[in-house]
C-alpha positions in Angstrom: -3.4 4.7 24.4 -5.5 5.7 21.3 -7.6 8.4 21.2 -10.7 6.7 19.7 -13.2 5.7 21.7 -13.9 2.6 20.6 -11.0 -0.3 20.8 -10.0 -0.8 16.8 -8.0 -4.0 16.8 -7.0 -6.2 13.0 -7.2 -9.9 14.4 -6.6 -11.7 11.4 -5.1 -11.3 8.1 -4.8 -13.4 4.8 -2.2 -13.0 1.7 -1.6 -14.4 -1.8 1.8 -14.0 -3.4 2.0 -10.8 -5.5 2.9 -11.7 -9.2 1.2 -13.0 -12.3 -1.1 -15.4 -10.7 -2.9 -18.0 -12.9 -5.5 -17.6 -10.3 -9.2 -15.3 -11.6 -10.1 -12.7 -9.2 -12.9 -14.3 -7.3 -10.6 -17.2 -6.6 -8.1 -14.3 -5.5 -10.6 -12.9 -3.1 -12.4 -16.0 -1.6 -9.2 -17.9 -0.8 -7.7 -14.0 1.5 -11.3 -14.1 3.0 -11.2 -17.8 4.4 -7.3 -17.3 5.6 -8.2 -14.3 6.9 -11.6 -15.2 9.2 -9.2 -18.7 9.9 -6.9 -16.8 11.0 -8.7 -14.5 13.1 -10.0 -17.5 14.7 -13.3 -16.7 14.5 -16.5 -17.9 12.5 -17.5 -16.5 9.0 -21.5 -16.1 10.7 -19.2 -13.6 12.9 -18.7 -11.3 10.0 -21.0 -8.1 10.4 -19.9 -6.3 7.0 -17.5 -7.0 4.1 -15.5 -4.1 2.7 -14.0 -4.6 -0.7 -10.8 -2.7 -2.4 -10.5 -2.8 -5.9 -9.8 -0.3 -8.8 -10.4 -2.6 -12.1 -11.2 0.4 -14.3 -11.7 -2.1 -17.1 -8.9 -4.8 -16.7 -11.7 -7.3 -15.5 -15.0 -7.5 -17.2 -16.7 -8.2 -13.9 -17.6 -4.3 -12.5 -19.7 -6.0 -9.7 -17.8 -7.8 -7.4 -18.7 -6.9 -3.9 -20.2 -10.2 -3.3 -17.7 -12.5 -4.3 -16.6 -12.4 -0.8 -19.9 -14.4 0.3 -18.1 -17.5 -1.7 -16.1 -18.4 0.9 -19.0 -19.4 3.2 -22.6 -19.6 2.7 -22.8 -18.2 6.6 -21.9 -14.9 4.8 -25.3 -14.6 3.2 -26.8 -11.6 4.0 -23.5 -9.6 5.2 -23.8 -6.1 3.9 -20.6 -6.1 0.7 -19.2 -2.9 -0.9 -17.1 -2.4 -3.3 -14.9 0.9 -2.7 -12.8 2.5 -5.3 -10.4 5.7 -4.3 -7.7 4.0 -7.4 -4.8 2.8 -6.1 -5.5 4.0 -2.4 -8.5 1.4 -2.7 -7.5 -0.7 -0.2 -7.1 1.6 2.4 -9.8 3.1 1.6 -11.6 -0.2 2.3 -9.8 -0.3 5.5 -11.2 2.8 7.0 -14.5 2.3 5.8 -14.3 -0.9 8.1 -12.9 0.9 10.6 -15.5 3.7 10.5 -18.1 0.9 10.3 -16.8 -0.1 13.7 -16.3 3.6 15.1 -20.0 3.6 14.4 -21.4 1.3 16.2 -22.7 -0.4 12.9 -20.3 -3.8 13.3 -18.3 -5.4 15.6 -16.0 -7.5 12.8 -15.3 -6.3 9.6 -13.5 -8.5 6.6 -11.7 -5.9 4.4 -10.7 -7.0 1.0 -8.1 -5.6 -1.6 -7.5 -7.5 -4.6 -6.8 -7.1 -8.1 -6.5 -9.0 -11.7 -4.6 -6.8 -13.9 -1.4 -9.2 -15.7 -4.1 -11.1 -17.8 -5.2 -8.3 -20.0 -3.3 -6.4 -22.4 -0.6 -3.3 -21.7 -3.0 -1.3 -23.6 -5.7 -2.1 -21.3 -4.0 -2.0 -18.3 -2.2 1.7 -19.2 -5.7 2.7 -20.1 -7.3 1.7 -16.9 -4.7 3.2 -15.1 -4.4 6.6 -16.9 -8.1 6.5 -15.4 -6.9 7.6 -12.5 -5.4 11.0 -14.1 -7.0 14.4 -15.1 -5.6 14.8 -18.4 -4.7 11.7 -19.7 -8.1 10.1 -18.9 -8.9 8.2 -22.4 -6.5 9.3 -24.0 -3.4 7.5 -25.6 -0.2 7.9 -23.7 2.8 5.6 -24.3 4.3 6.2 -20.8 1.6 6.3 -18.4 1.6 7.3 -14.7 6.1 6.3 -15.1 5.4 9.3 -17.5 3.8 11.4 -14.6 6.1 10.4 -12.1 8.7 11.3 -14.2 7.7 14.9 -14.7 7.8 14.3 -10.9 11.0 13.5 -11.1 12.5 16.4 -13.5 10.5 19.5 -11.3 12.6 17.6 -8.6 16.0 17.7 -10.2 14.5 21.5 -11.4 14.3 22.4 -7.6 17.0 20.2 -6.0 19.3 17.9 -7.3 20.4 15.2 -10.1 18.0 12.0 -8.6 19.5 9.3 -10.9 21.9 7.7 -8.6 19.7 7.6 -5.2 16.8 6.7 -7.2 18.5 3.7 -8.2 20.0 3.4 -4.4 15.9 3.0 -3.0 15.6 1.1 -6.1 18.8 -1.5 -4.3 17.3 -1.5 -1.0 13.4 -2.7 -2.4 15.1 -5.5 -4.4 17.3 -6.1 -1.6 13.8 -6.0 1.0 11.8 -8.1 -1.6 14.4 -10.8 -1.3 13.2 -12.1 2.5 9.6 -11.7 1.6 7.8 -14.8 0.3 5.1 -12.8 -0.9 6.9 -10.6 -3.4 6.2 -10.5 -7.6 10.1 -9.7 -8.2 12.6 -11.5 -5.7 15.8 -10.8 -7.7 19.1 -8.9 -6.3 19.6 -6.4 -7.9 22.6 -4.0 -6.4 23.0 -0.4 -6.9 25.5 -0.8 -9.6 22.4 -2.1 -12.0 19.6 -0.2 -10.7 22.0 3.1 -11.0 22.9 2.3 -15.0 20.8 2.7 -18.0 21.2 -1.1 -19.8 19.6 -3.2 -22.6 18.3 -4.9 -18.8 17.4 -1.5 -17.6 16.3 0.7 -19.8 15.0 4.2 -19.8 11.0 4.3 -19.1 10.8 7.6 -19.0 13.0 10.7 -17.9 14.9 9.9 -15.5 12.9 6.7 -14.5 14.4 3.3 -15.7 12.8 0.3 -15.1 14.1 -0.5 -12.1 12.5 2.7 -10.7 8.6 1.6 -11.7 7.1 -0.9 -9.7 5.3 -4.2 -11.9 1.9 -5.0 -13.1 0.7 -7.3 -10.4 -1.9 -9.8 -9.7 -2.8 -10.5 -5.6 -5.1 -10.2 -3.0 -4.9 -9.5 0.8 -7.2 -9.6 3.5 -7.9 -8.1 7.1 -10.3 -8.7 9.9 -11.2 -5.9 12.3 -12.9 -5.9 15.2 -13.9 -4.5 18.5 -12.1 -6.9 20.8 -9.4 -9.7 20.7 -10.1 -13.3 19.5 -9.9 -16.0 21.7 -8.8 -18.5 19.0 -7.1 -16.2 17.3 -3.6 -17.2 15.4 -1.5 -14.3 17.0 -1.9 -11.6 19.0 -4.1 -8.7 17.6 -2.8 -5.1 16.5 -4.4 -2.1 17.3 -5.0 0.8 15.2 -4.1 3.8 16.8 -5.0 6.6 14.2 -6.2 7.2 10.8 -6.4 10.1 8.2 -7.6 10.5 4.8 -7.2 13.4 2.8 -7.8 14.6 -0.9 -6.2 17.3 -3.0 -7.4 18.6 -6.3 -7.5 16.2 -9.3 -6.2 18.9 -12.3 -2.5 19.1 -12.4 -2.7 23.0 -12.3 -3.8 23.3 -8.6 -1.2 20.8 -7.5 2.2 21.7 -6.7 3.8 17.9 -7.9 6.2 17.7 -5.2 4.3 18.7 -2.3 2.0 15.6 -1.8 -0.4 18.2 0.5 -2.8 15.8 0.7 -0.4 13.3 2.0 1.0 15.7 4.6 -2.8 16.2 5.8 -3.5 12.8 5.8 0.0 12.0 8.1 -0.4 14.9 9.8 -4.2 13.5 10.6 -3.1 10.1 11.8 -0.4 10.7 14.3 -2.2 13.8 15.9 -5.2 11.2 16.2 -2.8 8.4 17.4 -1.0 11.4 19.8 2.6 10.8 18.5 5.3 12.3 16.5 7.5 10.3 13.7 10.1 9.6 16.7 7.6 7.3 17.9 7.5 5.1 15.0 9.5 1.7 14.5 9.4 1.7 10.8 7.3 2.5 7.4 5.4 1.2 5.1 5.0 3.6 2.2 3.6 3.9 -1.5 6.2 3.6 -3.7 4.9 3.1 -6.5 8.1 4.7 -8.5 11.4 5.4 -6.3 10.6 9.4 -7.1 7.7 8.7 -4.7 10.0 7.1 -1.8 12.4 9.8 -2.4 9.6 12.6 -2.4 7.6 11.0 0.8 10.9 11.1 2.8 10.4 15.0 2.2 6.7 15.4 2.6 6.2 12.7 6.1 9.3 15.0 7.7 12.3 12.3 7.8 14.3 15.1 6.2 14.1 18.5 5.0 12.7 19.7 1.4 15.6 18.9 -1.2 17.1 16.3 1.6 16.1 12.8 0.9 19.0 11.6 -0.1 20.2 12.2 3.3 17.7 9.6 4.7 19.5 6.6 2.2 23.0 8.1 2.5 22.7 7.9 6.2 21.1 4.6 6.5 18.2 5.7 8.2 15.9 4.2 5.9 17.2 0.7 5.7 16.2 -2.1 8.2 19.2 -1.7 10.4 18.8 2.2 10.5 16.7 4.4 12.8 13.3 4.4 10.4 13.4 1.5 8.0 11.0 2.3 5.1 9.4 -1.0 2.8 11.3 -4.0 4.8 8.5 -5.7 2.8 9.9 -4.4 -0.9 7.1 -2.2 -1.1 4.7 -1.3 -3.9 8.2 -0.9 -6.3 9.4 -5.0 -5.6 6.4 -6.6 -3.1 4.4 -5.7 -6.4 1.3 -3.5 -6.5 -2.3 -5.2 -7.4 -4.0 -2.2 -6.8 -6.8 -2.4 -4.8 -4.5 -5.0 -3.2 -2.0 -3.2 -2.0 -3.4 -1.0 1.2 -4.8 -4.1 3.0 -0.9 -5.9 1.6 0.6 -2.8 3.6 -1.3 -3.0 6.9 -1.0 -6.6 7.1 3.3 -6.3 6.4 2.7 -3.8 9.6 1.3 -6.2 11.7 3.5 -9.4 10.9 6.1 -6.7 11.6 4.5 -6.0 14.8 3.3 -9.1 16.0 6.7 -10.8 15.3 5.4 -13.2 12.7 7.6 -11.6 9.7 9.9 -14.2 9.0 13.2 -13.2 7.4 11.7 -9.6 6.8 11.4 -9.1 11.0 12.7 -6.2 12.7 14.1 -6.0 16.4 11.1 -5.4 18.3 9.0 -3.1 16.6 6.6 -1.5 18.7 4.6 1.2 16.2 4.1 2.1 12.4 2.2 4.3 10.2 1.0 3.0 6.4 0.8 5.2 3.7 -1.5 4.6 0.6 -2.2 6.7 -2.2 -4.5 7.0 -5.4 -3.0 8.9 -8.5 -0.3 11.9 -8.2 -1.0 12.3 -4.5 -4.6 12.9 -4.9 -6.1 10.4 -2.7 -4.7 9.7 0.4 -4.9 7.6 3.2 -1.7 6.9 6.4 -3.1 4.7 9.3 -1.0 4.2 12.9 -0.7 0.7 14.0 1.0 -0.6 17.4 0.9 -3.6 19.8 -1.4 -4.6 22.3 
């Protein structure tokens, strides 16, 4: 049983496919929010309070869009709207700001939002608005971005540990090899460890050690949740409850970060399952931020599925795949699925609960029964892991 007092169940859930989208952003969000409350069974007049994901930073001219939401049904007139920004953790961030909402006593449903427009505008825009997200590269010119970040991940890594080109491009297999059963995904292609291993004219060198098969895409998509307090009678499938959440920061300048420890993420895991009142053994599967295979690599480390210097271990012994012990991104993750940023914390609770709820199609484990989500904004500054189950 969960230790919060009050029931937190997500009824209903809406998705776009991930990809470049001819679609603008309020169509994006309006078309998650009616699926969603459809979904969910219920009526948009149910709605007490709309909670909206999204990082823009300057990729869409429109800084104001808390209300777009109220678009998909004039009975949302008058529902309190926020926008919440926490950069590419923004949709969770969104999510536990509905859940807190309902914690308080304050609402009994809550739509959460995530979407993003981000393939229309320009590379320089986008790397800009990204490199928002970062200490020291904040306006300034940078022809690598975050991969160049992640890379210098990636090299203190192989300083510490090990060589990481070869089980870098191993996860890199697995997500392409994921991304293939899920209709939502921006790049379904199969691509074996042979390619994602070897530096090509297909493949080149991003950065470091990173080729491009170890960076996830520019994305357009939306997603959507509803939570509330109890289950919905005309609901479209059973609800899923969350269990425990944790949310944790660590310091923004690179100097007080160690880059592979992720502390904030180990606070913010360590948060959820003591709320929830489980251990990792208790959990059917993952659904993590990958938003470079250094990061799946570094997160097997820092969420315990193997020692420090010892991730490898976790793809060499299967565990990680869907058939093993602890399957990690059956959905492609951030790296194939595609990561719209404020999109993608409400895209990774709602892979959890078609996971959970048996609705996952070709992507659907053997009778899942628990998971944890793990979302995070910049280097490991912002961070956010809920615990989901069945009812």
């Amino acid at each position: 049983m969960s230790a919060l007092d009050t029931e937190v169940l997500i009824t209903g859930w809406g998705h776009t496919r991930f990809g470049k989208l001819e679609d603008d952003l309020e169509t994006l969000v309006v078309s998650v929010a009616r699926d969603a409350i459809a979904h969910a069974g219920i009526d948009a007049a149910d709605v007490d309070a709309i909670s909206l994901g999204q990082f823009n930073a300057g990729m869409v001219p429109l800084a104001f869009a808390s209300s777009l939401a109220l678009e998909a049904s004039d009975a949302l007139l008058g529902v309190p709207a926020t926008r919440v920004e926490n950069a590419c953790a923004s949709g969770s961030a969104a999510v536990q700001q509905g859940i807190t909402a309902l914690l308080a006593g304050r609402a009994r449903t809550v739509l959460v939002i995530g979407a993003e427009k981000m393939t229309h505008a320009s590379t320089s825009v986008v790397g800009a608005g990204l490199l928002g997200a970062d200490y020291e590269l904040a306006g300034q010119e940078s022809t690598t971005g975050f991969a160049g970040l992640f890379a210098d991940v990636a090299l203190e890594y192989e300083k510490r540990y090990r060589p990481v080109g070869d089980v870098l491009g191993s996860i890199a297999a697995k997500s392409h090899a994921n991304a293939l059963r899920n209709p939502f995904a921006h790049l379904r292609k199969d691509l074996d460890e042979a390619f994602c291993r070897t530096v090509s004219e297909r493949n080149p060198v991003v950065s470091g050690p990173l080729r491009r098969t170890d960076c996830s895409p520019v994305s357009d998509g939306a997603a959507a949740v509803v939570l509330s307090v109890e289950p919905s009678g005309g609901a479209a499938t059973a609800p899923v409850r969350i269990t425990g959440f944790g949310h944790a920061n660590d310091f923004l300048p690179s100097a007080k970060r160690d880059p592979l420890a992720f502390m904030g993420t180990e606070l913010a895991w360590n948060r959820a399952l003591s709320m929830a009142g489980i251990t990792p053994a208790d959990l059917s599967f993952l659904e993590v931020h990958d938003c470079f295979t250094i990061a799946e690599l570094n997160l097997y480390e820092t969420l315990g599925l193997t020692p420090r210097g010892g991730g490898h271990r976790a793809i060499e012994d299967g565990t990680v795949f869907p058939d093993g012990c602890l399957p990690v991104n059956v959905s492609g993750g951030l790296k194939s699925k595609g990561h719209p940023v404020g999109a993608t914390g409400v895209s990774q609770h709602i892979m959890a609960a078609m996971q959970l709820t048996g609705t996952a199609g070709d992507m659907q484990l053997p009778s899942p029964s628990r998971a944890a989500v793990h979302n995070m904004g910049g280097l490991a500054v912002a961070n956010y892991v809920s615990v989901l189950e069945t009812v």
